[in-house]
Structure formats: C-alpha cells, structure tokens
C-alpha positions as CSV (number, residue, x, y, z in Angstrom):
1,X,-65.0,23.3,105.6
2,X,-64.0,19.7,106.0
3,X,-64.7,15.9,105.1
4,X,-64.5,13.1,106.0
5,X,-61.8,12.2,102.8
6,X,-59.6,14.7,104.3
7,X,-56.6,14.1,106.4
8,X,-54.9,16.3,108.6
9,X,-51.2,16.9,108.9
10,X,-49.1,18.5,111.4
11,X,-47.0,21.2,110.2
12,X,-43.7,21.8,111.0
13,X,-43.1,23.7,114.5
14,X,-45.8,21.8,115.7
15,X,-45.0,18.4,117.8
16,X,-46.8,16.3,120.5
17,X,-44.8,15.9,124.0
18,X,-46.1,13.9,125.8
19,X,-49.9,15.1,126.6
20,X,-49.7,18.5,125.4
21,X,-49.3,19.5,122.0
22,X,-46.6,22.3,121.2
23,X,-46.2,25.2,119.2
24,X,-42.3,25.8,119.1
25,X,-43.0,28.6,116.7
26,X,-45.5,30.5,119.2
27,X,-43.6,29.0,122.1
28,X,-47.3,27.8,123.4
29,X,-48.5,24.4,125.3
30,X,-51.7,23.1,124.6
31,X,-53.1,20.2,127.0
32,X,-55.1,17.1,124.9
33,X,-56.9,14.2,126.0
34,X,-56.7,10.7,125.3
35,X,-59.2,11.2,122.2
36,X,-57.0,14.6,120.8
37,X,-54.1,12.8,121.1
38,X,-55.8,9.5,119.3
39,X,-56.5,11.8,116.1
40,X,-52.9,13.5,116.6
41,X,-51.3,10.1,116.7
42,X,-53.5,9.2,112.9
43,X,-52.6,12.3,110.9
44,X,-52.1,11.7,107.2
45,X,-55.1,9.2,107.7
46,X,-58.7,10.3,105.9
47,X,-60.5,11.6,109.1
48,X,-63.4,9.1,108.1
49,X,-60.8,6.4,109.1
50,X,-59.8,7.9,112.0
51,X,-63.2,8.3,113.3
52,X,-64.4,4.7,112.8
53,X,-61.8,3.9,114.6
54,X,-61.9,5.9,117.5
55,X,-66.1,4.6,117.5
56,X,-64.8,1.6,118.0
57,X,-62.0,1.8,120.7
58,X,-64.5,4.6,122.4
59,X,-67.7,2.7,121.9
60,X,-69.2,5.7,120.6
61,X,-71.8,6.0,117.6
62,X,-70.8,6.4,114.1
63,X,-72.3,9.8,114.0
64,X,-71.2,11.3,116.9
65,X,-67.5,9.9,116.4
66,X,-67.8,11.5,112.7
67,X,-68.8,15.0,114.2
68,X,-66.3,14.5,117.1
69,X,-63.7,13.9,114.7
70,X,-64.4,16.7,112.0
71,X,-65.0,19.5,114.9
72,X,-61.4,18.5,116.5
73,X,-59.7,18.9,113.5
74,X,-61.4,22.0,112.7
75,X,-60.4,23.1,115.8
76,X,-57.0,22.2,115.5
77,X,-56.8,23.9,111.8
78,X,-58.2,27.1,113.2
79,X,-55.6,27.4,116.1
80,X,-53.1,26.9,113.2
81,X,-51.9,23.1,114.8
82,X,-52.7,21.3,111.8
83,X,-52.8,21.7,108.1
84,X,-55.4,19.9,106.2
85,X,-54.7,17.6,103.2
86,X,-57.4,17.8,100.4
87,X,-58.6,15.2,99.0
88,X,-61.8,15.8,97.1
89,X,-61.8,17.6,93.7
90,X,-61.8,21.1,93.2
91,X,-65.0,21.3,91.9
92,X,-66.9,19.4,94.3
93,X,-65.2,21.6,97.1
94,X,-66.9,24.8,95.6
95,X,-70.4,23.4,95.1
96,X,-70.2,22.3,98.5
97,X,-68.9,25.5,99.5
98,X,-71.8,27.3,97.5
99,X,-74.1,24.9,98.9
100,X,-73.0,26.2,102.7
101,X,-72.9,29.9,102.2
102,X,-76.3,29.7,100.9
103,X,-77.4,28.6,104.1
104,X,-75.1,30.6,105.8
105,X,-76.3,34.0,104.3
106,X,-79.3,34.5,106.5
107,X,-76.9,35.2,109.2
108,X,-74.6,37.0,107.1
109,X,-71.5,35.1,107.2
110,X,-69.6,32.5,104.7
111,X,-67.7,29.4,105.7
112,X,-64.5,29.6,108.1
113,X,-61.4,29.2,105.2
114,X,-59.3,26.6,105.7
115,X,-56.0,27.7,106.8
116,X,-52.0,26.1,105.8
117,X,-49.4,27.5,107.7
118,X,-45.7,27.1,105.8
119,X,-42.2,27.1,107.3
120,X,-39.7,29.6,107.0
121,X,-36.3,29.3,107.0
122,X,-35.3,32.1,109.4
123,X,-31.8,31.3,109.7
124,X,-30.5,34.4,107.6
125,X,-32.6,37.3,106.3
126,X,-32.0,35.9,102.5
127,X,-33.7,32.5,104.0
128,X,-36.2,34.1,105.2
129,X,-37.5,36.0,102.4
130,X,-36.8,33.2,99.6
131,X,-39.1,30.9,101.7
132,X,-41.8,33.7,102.0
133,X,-42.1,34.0,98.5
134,X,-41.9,30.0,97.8
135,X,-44.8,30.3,100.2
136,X,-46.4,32.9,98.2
137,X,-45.9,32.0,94.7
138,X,-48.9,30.3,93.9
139,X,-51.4,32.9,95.3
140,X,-49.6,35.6,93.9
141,X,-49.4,33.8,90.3
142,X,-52.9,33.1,90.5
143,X,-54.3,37.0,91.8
144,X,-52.0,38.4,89.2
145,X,-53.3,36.1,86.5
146,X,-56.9,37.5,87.8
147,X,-56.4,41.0,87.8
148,X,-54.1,40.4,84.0
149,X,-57.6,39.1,83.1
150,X,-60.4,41.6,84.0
151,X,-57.4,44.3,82.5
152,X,-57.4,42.8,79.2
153,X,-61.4,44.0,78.7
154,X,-61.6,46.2,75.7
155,X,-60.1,49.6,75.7
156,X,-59.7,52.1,73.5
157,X,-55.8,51.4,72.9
158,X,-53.6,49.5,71.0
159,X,-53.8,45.6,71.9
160,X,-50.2,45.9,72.5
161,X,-51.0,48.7,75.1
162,X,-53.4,46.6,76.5
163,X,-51.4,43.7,77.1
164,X,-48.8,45.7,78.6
165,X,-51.0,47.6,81.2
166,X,-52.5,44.3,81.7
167,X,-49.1,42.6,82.3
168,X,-48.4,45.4,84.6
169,X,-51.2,45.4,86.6
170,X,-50.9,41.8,87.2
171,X,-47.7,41.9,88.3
172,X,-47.9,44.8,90.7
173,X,-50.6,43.5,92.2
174,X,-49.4,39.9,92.5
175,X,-45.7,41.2,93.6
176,X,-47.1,43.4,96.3
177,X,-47.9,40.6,98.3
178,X,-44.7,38.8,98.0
179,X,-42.5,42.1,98.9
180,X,-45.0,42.8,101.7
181,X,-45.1,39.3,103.4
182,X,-40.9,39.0,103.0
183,X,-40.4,42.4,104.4
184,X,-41.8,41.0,107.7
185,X,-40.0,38.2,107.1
186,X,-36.3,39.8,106.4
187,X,-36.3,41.7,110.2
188,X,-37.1,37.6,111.7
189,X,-34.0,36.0,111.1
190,X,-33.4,33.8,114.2
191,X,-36.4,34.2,115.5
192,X,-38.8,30.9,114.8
193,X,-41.9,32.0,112.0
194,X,-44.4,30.5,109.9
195,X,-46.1,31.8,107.3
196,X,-50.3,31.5,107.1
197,X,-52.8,31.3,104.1
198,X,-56.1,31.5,105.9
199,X,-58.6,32.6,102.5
200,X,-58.0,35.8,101.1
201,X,-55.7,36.4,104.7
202,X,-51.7,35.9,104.3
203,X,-49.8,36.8,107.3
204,X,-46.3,35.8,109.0
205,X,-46.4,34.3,112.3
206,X,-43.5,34.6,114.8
207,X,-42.2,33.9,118.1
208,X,-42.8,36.3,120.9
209,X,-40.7,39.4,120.6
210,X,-39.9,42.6,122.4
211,X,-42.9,45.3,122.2
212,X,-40.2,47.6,119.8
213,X,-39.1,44.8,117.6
214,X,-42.9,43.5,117.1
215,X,-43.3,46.8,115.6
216,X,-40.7,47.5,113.9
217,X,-41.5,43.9,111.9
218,X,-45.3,45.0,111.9
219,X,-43.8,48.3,109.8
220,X,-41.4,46.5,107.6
221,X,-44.1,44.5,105.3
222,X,-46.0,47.6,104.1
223,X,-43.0,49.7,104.2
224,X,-41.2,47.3,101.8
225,X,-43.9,46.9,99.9
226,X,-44.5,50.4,99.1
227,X,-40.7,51.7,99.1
228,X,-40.0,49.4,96.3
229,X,-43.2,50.4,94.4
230,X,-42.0,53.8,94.5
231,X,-38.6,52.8,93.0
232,X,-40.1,51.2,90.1
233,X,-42.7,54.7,89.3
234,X,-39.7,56.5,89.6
235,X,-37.4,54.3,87.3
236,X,-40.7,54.3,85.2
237,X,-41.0,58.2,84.9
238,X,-37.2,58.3,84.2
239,X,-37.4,56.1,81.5
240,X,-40.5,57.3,80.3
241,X,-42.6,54.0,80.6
242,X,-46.3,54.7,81.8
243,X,-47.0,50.9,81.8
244,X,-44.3,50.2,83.9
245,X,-45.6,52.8,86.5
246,X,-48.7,50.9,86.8
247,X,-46.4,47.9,88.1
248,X,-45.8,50.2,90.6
249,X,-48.9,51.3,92.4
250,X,-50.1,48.2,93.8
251,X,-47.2,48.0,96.2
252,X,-47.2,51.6,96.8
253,X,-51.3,50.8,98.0
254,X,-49.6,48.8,100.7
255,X,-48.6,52.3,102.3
256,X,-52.1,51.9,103.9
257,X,-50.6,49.1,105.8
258,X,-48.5,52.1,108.2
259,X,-51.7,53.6,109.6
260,X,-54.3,52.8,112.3
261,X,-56.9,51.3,109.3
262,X,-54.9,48.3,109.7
263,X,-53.4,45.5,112.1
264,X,-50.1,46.3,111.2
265,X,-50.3,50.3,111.4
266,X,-52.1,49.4,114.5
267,X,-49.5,47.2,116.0
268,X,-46.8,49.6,114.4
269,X,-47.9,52.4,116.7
270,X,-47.9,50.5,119.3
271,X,-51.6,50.2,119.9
C-alpha cells in the first residue's frame, strides 16, 4: 500500500543498463519504457513529485499520471526491483491499512505487504550470516518482545518464574528466525543473495544454482534452526534449567521446515 509521499529506492543488486533494468542478484533482465525508466531515473523523489512531473512532460492528466505512477512502483516493489521509502507516520499507515482491508474483506483478502529486500555480504560464510541477522534484528526484537508480552499474563508461578519463561519464550521464538534465515545464508558464500521482508514472509534470495545445491540451502535454514534448538534442551536438561528448554523449542518447530508442508521441505526434496 502506497502514497504519494513515498519514494522509492533501488536496492542494491539492482541497476538500470541502458533500457532494461537488471537484477545482478537473480541474474534477470527486465525491458522498460521511456515512462519506467523516467520514474527509475527519480528514485528517492516522493512519487507525488515524480508523477507531476511526468503529467507534464507526457501531457497526461493529474489523475491518471498519479495512478500510473503508484501502480509502477507497486509493481516494481512486488518484483522485488525497488524498496520503498516511508514517509508518512506510523499511525496513519495503519488506519489507512484498516481502512483498506475493510473493503477488502468481502473478497477475503488484505492488502499486498510492502516488501524491502537487504544485501548480504556473501563473500565468506561468517559475512553472510552476520548480514542476515543485521537484516533480521529488528523483526526478531520486535516478535520476541510480542510473544515476552502475551507470556507475562498471570500464572500460577512465581513472578520470577514468569519472567524467565517469558524471557525464554521470547527469545526462542525471536532467535529461530535469525538461525533459520543465516543457515540458508552460511551454504551462499560467493554466490550473489539478498535477503526479503515481505509482511510476516522473511526469505533469502539467491542467484541461480545447481538443482543439488538449491536444496541442500533449502535444508540448511530449518535444519539450523532446529539443530541448535536441540543443543540448547539438551544443555538445558543437563543443567537442569526448564526455562532454558523453552528457549529451545521454537527453533526445534522449524523442523517442520524439512517436509513437504513447506517451500523449503518442498524444494528440499526436490519437488
């Protein structure tokens, strides 16, 4: 869901040669015309800008070079070309969010997210996963804080308990997606990757690869993920800690990731 106070900004891995535009990460072309290529050429500009402008090189109405504008860089955000720069507040974003999934419901589905595609630093494994969880940081701060939350209700245990589980829960939960994202990320060194935040959706894209490393990486993330969960119940069980085992189930979850319910078991067995 955009506006016309946002901008647009390409990310890196993406460049404009010539007429196409190109996705060095995806190794892709993509062919633009003169008006693509006239937004291309304004990123960082508040779209509103850029569509007055091209109104008036275009001679086209204010309305229809608005929507024109808006649907392109939609479009663009969508195929992952372009990151969009926000520049509205926060609240006004999710009443006008509200706003559209109410109309949306009758047809029983919500807005498209926005999505923001970060760089990593493939050069070395290490790289790699220390700019997948840079990437990550924020969401996984803010899911743990969530889930610390809702597992602070009342119980009946000690409020130290409490916090503890809480702490724990958060953390597994928060962690998991960190160790599940960098272990795709660890098996792509020298290969060019990106990672994407598309609403609730985090995912690592890559360059093509051969059909048995494609799923050997598509393994890796929940295999990570749940391997070290199970280190940390068993280091919990040998130390006696229950609350620590809780840290540890979250990323053990991710073992769901290695069948067929999901993309990656999917893609890990080769289907």
């Amino acid at each position: 869901m955009l506006s016309l106070e946002d901008s647009i900004v390409v990310p890196t891995g993406v460049r404009v040669d010539g007429h196409d535009v190109v996705d060095d990460v995806r190794a892709a072309r993509y062919p633009a015309n003169d008006s693509a290529l006239f937004v291309l050429r304004r990123a960082g500009r508040p779209l509103g800008d850029v569509a007055e402008e091209l109104g008036r090189c275009h001679r086209l109405e204010p309305g229809r070079a608005r929507a024109d504008v808006l649907v392109f860089a939609h479009a663009l955000n969508v195929g992952l070309l372009a990151n969009v720069v926000r520049r509205r507040p926060r609240h006004r974003r999710a009443i006008e969010w509200l706003v559209l999934a109410a109309r949306l419901a009758p047809a029983g589905t919500l807005p498209a997210p926005v999505a923001r595609r970060h760089p990593l630093d493939t050069r070395t494994s290490i790289r790699a996963v220390v700019s997948a969880a840079r990437g990550l940081v924020g969401r996984a701060f803010a899911l743990a804080a969530v889930v610390a939350v809702i597992a602070l209700q009342p119980l009946p245990a000690a409020p130290t308990r409490i916090a503890l589980v809480a702490i724990a829960l958060g953390a597994g939960v928060g962690g998991s997606i960190i160790l599940h994202e960098a272990g795709h990320a660890a098996l792509l060194a020298g290969v060019g990757a990106a990672l994407v935040l598309a609403g609730p959706r985090t995912y690592v894209l890559h360059a093509p690869v051969s059909q048995r490393r494609r799923r050997v990486l598509a393994a890796a993330g929940p295999a990570c993920a749940c391997g070290l969960g199970g280190v940390v119940i068993a280091v919990a069980w040998v130390l006696r800690l229950p609350e620590l085992a809780l840290a540890g189930c979250a990323p053990v979850g991710h073992a769901l990731g290695l069948t067929v319910a999901t993309g990656d078991g999917r893609t890990a067995c080769g289907l």
